[in-house]
ROSE-346663 format. One record per atom (N, C-alpha, C): residue number from 0; x, y, z. Coordinates in pm, 1 decimal, padded with zeros to 6 digits, m for minus. Layout:
residues N
[NUM [X Y Z]],
...
//
This chain:
residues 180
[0 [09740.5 00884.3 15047.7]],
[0 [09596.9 00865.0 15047.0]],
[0 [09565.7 00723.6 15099.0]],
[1 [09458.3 00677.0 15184.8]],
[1 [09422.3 00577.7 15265.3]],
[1 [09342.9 00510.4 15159.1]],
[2 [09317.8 00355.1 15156.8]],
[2 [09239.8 00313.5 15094.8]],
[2 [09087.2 00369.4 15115.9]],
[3 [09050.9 00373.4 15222.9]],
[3 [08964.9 00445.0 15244.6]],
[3 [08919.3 00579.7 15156.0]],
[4 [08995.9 00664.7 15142.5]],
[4 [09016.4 00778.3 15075.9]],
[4 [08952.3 00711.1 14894.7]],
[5 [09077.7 00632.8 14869.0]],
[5 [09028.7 00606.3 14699.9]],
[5 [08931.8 00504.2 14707.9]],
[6 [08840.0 00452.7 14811.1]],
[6 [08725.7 00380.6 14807.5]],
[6 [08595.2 00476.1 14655.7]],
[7 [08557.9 00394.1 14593.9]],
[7 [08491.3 00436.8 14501.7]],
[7 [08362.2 00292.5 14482.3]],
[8 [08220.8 00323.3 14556.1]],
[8 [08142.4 00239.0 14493.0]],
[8 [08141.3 00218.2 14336.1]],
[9 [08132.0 00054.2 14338.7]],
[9 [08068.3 00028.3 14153.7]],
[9 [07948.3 00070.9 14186.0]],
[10 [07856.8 00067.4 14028.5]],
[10 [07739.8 00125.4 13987.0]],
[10 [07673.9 00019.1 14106.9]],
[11 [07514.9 00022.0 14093.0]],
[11 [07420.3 00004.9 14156.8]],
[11 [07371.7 m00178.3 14100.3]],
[12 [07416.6 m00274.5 14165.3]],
[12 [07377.3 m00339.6 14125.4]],
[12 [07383.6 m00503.6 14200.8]],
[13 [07287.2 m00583.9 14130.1]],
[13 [07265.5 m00723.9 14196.2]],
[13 [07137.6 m00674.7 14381.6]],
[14 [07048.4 m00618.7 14283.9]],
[14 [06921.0 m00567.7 14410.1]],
[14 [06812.2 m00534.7 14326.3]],
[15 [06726.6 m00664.1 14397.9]],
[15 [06580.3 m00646.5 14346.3]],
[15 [06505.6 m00646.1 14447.0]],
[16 [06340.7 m00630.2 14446.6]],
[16 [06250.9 m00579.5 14497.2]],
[16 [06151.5 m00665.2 14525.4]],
[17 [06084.8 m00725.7 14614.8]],
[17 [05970.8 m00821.3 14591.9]],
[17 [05838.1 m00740.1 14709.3]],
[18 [05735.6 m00771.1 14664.4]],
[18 [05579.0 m00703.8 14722.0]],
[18 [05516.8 m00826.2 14780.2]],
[19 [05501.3 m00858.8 14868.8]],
[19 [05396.4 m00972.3 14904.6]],
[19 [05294.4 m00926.2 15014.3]],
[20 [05174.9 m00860.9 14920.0]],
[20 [05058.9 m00774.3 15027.0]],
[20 [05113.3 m00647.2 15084.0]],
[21 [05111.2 m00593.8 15162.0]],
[21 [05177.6 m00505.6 15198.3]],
[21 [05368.1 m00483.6 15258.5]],
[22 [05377.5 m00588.9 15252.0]],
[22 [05546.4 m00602.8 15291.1]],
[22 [05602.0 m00632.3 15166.4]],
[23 [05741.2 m00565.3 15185.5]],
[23 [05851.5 m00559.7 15076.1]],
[23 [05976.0 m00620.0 15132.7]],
[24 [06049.1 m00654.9 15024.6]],
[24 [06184.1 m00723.7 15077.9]],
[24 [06288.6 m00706.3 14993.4]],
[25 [06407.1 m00641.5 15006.5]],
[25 [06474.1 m00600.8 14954.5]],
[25 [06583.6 m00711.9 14916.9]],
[26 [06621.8 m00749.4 14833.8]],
[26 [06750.9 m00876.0 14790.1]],
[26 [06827.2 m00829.0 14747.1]],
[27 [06953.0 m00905.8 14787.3]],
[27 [07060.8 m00810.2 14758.2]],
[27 [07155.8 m00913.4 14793.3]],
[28 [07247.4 m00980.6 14594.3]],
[28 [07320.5 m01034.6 14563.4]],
[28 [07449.8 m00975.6 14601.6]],
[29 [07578.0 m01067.9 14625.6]],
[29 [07727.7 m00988.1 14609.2]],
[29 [07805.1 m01140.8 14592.2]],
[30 [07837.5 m01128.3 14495.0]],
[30 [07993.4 m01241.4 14459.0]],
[30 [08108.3 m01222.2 14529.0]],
[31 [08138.4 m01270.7 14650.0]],
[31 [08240.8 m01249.3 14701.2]],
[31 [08358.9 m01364.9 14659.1]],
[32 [08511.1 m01274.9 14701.6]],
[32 [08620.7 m01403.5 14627.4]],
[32 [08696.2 m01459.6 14732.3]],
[33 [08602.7 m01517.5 14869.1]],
[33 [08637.4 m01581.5 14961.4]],
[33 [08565.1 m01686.8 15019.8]],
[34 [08596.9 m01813.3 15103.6]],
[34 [08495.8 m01921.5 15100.8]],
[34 [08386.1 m01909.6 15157.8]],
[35 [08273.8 m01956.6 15159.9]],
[35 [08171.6 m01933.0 15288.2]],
[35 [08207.1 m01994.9 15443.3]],
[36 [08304.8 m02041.3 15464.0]],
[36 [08321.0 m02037.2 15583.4]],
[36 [08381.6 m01907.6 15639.1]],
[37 [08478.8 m01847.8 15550.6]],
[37 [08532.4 m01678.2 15561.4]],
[37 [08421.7 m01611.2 15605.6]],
[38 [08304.8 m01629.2 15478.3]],
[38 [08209.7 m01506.8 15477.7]],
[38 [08122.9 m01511.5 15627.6]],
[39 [08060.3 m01649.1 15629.6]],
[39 [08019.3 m01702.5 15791.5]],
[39 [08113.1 m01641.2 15924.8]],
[40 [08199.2 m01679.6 15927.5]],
[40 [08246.5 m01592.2 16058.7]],
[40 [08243.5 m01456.3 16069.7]],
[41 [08198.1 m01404.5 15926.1]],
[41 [08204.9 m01241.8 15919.7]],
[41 [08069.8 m01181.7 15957.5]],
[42 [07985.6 m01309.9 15925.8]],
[42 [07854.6 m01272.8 15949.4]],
[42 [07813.4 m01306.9 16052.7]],
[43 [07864.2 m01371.4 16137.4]],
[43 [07802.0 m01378.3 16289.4]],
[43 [07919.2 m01387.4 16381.8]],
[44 [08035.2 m01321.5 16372.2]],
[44 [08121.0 m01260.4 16474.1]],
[44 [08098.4 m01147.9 16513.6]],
[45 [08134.1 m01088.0 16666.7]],
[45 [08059.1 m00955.2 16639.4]],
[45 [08207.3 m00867.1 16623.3]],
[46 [08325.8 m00930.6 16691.8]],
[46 [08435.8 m00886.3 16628.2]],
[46 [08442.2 m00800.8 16487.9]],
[47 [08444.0 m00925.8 16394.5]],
[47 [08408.2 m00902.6 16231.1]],
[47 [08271.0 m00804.6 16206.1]],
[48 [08167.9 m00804.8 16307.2]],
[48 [08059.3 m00746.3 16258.5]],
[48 [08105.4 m00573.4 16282.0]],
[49 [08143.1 m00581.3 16372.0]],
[49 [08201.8 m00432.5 16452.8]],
[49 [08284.2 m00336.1 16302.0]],
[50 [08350.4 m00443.0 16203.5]],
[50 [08433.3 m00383.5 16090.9]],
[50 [08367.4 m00314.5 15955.2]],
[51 [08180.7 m00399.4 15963.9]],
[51 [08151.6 m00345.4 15843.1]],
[51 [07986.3 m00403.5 15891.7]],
[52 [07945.2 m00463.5 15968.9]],
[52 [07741.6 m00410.7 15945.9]],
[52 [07694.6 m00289.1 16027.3]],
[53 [07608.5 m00248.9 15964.0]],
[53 [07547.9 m00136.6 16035.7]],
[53 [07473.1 m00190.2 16158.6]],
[54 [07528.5 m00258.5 16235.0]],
[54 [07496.3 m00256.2 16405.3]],
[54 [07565.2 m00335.0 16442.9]],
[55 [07609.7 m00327.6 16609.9]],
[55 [07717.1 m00445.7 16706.9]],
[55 [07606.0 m00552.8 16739.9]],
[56 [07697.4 m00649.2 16790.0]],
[56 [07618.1 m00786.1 16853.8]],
[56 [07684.9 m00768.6 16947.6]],
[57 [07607.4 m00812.8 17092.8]],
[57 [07700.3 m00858.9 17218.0]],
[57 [07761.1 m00997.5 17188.7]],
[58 [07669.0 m01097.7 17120.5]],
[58 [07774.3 m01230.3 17099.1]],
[58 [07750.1 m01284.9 16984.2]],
[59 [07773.6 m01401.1 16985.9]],
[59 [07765.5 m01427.2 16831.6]],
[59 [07641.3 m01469.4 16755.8]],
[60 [07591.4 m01487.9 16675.3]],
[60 [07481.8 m01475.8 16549.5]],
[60 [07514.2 m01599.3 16518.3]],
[61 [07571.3 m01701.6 16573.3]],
[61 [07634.2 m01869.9 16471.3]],
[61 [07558.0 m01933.1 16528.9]],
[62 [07454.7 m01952.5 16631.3]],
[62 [07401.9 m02038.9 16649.7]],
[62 [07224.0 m02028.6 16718.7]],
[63 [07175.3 m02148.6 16644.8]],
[63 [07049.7 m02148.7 16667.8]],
[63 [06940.5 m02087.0 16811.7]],
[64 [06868.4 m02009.3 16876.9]],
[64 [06836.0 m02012.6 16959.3]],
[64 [06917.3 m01905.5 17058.7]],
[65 [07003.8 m01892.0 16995.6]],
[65 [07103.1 m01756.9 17051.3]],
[65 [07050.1 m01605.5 17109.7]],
[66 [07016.4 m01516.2 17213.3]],
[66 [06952.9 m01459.1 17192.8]],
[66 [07069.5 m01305.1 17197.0]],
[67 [07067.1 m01234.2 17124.2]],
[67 [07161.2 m01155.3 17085.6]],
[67 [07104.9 m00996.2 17069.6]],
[68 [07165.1 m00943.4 17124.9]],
[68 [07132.1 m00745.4 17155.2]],
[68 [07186.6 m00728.3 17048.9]],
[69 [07140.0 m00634.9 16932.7]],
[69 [07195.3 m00542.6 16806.8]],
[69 [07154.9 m00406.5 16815.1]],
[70 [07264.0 m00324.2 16824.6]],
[70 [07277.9 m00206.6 16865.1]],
[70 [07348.5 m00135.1 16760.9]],
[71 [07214.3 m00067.8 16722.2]],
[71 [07231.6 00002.0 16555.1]],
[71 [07323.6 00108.0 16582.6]],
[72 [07407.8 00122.4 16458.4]],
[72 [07554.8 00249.4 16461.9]],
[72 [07480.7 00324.2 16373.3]],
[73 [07522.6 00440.1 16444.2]],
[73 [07484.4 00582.1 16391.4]],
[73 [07364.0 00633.2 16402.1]],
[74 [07210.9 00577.2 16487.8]],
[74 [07118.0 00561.3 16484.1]],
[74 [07110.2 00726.8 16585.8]],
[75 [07004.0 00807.1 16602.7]],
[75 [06993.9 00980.5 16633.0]],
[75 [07012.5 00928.9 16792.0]],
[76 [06903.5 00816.7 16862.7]],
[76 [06907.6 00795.2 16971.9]],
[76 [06964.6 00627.0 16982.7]],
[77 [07048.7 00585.9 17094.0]],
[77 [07078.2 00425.4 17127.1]],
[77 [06916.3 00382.3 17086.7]],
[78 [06948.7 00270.5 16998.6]],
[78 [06838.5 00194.2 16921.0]],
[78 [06941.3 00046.3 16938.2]],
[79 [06889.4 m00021.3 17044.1]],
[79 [06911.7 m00168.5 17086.2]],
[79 [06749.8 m00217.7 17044.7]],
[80 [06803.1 m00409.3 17037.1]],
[80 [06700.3 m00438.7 16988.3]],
[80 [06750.6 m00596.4 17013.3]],
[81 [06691.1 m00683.9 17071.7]],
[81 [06716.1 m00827.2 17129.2]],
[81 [06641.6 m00942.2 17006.0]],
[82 [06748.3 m00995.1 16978.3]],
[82 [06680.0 m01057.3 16868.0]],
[82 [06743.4 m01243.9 16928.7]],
[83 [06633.1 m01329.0 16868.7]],
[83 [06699.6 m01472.4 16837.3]],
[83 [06750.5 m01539.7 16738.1]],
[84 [06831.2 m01596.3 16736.7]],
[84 [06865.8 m01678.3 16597.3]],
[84 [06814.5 m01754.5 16578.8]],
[85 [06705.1 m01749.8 16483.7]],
[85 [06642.9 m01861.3 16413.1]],
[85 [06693.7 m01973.8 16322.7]],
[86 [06764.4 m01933.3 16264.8]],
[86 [06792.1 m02053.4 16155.8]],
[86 [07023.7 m01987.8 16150.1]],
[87 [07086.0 m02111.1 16184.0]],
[87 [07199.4 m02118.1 16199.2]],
[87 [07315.5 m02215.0 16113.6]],
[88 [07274.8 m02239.2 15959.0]],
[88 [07309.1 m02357.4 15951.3]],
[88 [07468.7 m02319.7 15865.1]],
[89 [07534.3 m02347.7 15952.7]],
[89 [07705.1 m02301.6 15855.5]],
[89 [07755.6 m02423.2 15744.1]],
[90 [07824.8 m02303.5 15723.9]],
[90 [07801.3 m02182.0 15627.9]],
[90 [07729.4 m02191.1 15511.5]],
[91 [07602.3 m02212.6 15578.9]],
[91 [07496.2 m02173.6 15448.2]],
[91 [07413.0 m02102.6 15448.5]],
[92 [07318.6 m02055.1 15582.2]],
[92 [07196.2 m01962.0 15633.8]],
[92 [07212.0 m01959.6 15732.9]],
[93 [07146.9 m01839.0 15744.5]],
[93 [07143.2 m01746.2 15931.6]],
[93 [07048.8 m01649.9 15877.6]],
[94 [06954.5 m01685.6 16048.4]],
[94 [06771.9 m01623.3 16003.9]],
[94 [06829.0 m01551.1 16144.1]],
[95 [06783.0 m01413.9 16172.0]],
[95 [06758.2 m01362.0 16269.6]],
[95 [06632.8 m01221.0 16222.0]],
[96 [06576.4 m01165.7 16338.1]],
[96 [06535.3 m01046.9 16325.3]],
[96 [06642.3 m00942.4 16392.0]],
[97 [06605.4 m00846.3 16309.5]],
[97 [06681.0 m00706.3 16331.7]],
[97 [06602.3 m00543.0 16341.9]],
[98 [06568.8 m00496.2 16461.7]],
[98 [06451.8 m00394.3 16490.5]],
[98 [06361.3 m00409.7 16434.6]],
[99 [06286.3 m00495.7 16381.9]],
[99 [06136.1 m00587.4 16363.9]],
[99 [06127.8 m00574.7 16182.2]],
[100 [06277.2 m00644.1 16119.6]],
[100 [06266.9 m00675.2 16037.6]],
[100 [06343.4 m00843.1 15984.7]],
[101 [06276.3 m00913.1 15927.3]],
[101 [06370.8 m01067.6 15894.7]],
[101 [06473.2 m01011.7 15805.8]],
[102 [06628.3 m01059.3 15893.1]],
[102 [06708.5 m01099.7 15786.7]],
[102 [06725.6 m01273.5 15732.4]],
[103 [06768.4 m01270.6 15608.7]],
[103 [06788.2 m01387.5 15550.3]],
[103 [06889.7 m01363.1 15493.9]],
[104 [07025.9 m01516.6 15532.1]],
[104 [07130.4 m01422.6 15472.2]],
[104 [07174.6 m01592.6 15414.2]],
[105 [07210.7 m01614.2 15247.3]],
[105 [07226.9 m01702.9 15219.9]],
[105 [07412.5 m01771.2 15167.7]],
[106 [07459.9 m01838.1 15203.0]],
[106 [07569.3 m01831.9 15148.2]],
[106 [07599.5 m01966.1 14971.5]],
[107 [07607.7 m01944.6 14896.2]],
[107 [07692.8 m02073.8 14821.4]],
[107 [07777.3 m02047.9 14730.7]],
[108 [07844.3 m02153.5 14776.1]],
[108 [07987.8 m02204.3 14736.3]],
[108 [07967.9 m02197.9 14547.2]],
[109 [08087.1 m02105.6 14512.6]],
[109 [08077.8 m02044.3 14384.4]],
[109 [08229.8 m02091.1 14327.1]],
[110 [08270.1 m02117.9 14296.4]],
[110 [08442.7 m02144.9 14267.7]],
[110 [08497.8 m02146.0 14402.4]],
[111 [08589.6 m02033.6 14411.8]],
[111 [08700.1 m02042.9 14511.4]],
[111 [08633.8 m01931.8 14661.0]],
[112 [08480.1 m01889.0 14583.9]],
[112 [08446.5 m01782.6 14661.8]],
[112 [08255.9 m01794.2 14679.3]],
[113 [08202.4 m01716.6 14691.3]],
[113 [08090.4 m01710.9 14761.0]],
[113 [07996.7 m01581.1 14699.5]],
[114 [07875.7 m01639.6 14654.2]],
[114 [07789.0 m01597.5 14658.5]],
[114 [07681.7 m01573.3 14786.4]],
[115 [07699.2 m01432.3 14771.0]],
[115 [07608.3 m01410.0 14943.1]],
[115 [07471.8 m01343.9 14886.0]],
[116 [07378.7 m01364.6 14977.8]],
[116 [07211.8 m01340.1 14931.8]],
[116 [07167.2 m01303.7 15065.3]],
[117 [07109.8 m01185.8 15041.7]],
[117 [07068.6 m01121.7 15174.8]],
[117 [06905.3 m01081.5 15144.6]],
[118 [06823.5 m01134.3 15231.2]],
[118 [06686.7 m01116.4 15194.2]],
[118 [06668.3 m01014.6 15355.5]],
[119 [06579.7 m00892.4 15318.7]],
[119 [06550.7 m00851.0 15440.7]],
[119 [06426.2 m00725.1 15402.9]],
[120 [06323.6 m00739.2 15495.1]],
[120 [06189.6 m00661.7 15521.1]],
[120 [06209.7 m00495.7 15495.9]],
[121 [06130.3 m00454.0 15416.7]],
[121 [06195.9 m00305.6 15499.3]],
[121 [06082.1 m00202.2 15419.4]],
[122 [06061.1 m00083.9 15443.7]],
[122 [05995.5 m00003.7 15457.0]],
[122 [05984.0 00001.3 15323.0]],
[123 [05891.6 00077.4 15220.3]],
[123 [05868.1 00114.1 15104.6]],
[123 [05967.6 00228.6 15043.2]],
[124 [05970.0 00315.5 15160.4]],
[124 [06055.1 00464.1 15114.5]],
[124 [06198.7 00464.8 15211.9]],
[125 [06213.3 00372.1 15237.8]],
[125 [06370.4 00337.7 15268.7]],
[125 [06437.6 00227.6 15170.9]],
[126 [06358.2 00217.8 15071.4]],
[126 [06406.5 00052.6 14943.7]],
[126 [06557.5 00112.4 14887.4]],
[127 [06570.3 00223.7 14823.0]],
[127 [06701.4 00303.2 14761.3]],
[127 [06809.1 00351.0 14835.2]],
[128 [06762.9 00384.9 14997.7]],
[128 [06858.0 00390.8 15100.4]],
[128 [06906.2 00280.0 15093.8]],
[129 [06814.1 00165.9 15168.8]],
[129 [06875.8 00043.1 15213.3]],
[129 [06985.5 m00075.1 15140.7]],
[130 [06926.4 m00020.7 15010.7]],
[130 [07005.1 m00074.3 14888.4]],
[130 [07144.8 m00041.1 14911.2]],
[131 [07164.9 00118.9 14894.8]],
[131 [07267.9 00155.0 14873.1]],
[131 [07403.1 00131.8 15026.1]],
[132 [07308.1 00143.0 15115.9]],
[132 [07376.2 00090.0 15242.1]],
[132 [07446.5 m00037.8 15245.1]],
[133 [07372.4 m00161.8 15236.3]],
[133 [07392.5 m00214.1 15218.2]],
[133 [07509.7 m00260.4 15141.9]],
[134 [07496.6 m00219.5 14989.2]],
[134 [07606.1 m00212.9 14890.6]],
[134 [07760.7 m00119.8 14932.0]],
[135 [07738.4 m00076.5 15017.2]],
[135 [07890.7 m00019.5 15097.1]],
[135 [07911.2 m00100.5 15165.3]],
[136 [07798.7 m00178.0 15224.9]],
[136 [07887.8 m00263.5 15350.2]],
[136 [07909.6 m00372.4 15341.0]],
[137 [07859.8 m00430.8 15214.3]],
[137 [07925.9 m00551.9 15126.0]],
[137 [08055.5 m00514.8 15060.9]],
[138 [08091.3 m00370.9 15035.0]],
[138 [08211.5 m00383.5 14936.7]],
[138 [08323.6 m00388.0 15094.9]],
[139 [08260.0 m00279.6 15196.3]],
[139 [08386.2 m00280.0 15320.2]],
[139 [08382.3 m00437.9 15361.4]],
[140 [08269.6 m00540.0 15349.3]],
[140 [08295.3 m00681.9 15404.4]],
[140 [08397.8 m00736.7 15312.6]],
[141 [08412.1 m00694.7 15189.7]],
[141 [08491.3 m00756.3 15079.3]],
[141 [08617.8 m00752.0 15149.7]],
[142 [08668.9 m00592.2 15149.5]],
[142 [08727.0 m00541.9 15182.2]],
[142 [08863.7 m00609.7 15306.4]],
[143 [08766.6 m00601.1 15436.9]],
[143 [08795.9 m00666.7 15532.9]],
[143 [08860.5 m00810.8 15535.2]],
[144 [08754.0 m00920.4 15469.3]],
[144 [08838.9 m01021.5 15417.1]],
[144 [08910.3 m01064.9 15387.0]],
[145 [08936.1 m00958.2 15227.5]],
[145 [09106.9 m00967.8 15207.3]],
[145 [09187.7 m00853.8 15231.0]],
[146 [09153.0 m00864.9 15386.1]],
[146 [09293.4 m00819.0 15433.1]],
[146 [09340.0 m00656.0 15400.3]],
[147 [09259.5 m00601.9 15354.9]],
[147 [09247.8 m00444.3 15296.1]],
[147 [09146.4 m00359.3 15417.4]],
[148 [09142.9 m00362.8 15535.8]],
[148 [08984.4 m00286.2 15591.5]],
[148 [08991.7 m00139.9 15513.2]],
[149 [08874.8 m00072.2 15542.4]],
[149 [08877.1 00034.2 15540.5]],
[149 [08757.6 00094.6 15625.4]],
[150 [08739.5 00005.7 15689.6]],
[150 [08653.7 00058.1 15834.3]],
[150 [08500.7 00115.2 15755.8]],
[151 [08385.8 00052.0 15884.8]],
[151 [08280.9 00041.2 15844.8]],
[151 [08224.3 00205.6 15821.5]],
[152 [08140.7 00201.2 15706.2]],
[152 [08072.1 00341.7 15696.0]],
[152 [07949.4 00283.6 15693.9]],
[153 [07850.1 00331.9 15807.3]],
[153 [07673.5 00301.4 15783.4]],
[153 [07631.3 00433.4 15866.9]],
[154 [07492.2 00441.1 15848.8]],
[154 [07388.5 00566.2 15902.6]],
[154 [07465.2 00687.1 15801.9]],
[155 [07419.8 00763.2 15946.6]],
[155 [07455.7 00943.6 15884.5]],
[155 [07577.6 00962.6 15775.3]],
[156 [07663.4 00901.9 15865.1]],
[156 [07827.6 00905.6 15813.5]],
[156 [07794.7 00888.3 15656.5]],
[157 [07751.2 00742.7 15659.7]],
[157 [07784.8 00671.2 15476.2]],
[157 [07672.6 00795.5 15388.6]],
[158 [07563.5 00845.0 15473.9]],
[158 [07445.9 00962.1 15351.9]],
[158 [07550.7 01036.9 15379.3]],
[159 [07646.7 01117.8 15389.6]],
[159 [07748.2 01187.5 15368.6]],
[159 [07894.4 01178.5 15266.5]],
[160 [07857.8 01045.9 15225.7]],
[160 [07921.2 00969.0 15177.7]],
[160 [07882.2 01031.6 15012.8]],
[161 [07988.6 01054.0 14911.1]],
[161 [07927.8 01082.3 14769.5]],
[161 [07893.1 00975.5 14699.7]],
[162 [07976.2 00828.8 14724.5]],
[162 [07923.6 00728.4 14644.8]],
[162 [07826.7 00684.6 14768.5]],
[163 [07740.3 00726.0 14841.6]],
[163 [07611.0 00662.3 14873.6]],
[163 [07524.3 00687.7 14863.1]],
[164 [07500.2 00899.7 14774.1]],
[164 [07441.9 00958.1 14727.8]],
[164 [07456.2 00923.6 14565.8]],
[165 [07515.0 00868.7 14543.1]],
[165 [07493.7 00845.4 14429.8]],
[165 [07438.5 00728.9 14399.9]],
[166 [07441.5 00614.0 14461.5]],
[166 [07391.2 00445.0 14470.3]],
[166 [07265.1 00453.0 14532.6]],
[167 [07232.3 00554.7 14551.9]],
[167 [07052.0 00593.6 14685.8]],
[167 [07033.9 00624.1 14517.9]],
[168 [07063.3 00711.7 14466.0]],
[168 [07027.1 00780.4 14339.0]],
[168 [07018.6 00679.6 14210.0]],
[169 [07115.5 00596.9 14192.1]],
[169 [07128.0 00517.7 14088.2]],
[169 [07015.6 00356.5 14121.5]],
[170 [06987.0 00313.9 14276.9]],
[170 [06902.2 00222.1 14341.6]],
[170 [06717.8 00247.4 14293.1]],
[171 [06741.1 00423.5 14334.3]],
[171 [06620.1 00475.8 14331.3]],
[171 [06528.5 00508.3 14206.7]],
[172 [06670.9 00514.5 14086.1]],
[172 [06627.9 00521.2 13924.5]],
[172 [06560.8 00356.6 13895.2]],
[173 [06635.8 00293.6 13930.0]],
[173 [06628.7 00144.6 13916.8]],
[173 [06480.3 00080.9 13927.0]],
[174 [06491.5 00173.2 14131.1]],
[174 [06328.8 00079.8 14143.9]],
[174 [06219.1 00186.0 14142.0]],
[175 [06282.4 00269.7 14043.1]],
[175 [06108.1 00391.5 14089.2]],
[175 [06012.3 00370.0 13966.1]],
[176 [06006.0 00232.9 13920.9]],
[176 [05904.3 00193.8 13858.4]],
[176 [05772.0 00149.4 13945.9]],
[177 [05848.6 00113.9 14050.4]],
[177 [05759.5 00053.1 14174.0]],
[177 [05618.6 00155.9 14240.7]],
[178 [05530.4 00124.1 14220.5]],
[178 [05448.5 00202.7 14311.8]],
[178 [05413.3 00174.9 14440.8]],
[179 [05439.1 00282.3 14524.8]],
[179 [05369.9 00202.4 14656.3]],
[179 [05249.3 00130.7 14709.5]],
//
């Protein structure tokens, strides 16, 4: 059996919700047990990106003013989307847009490893998807790091996925206090 195979999401967790007027933003904590300079090259290599975010870069995401094609995986039709890097500062923040939503992605230095903080825009009735997406592709970034891949699951593939039906499900108990 492949690691892949005995991959098993934990429960649903470290993701909250914020409303400001009509836009929402989804946050979404992960304690990783590697430095932020690790986590930084993972987050704006497109090498490393190719292993576990749900879209490619033609180049890299490390620096300010950068202007960079993201070409969403698994998307029904090619969904490219040219974004700039706004804010580049290693390894601590990297601002870009992504198909006309802000990411914010924060790194700090926690012991021997890294607290990562991902702030990003997103639809009202995609909040329990995005959650749970997300939360796979933080555990495959874990993953990757140390040296374990088990190759990226995002889009169709990962909703096929039983622990992503279940983290959409356990995300969606969480925030369906929320009204739209």
């Amino acid at each position: 059996m492949t690691d892949r195979e005995q991959y098993t999401p934990g429960a649903a967790r470290g993701a909250q919700v914020r409303k400001d007027g009509e836009k929402w933003t989804l946050i979404l904590v992960r304690e990783l047990r590697h430095s932020p300079e690790k986590v930084w090259q993972a987050l704006t290599d497109p090498v490393q990106l190719r292993e576990w975010a749900p879209f490619d870069a033609d180049r890299s995401l490390g620096t300010v003013g950068a202007t960079v094609k993201l070409t969403t995986v698994g998307a029904p039709a090619l969904h490219v989307t040219e974004t700039t890097v706004t804010r580049a500062d290693a390894p601590k923040a990297l601002e870009y847009n992504w198909g006309g939503f802000d990411m914010r992605w924060e790194l700090e230095a926690l012991g021997g490893g890294t607290r990562l903080t991902l702030w990003t825009n997103i639809a009202r009735r995609f909040i329990s998807m995005g959650a749970a997406g997300w939360h796979i592709c933080f555990d495959v970034l874990d993953r990757l790091l140390s040296g374990t891949p088990i190759g990226r699951m995002v889009g169709p593939a990962a909703m096929k996925f039983g622990g992503w039906q279940r983290l959409n499900a356990e995300y969606a108990k969480q925030f369906g206090e929320m009204k739209p």
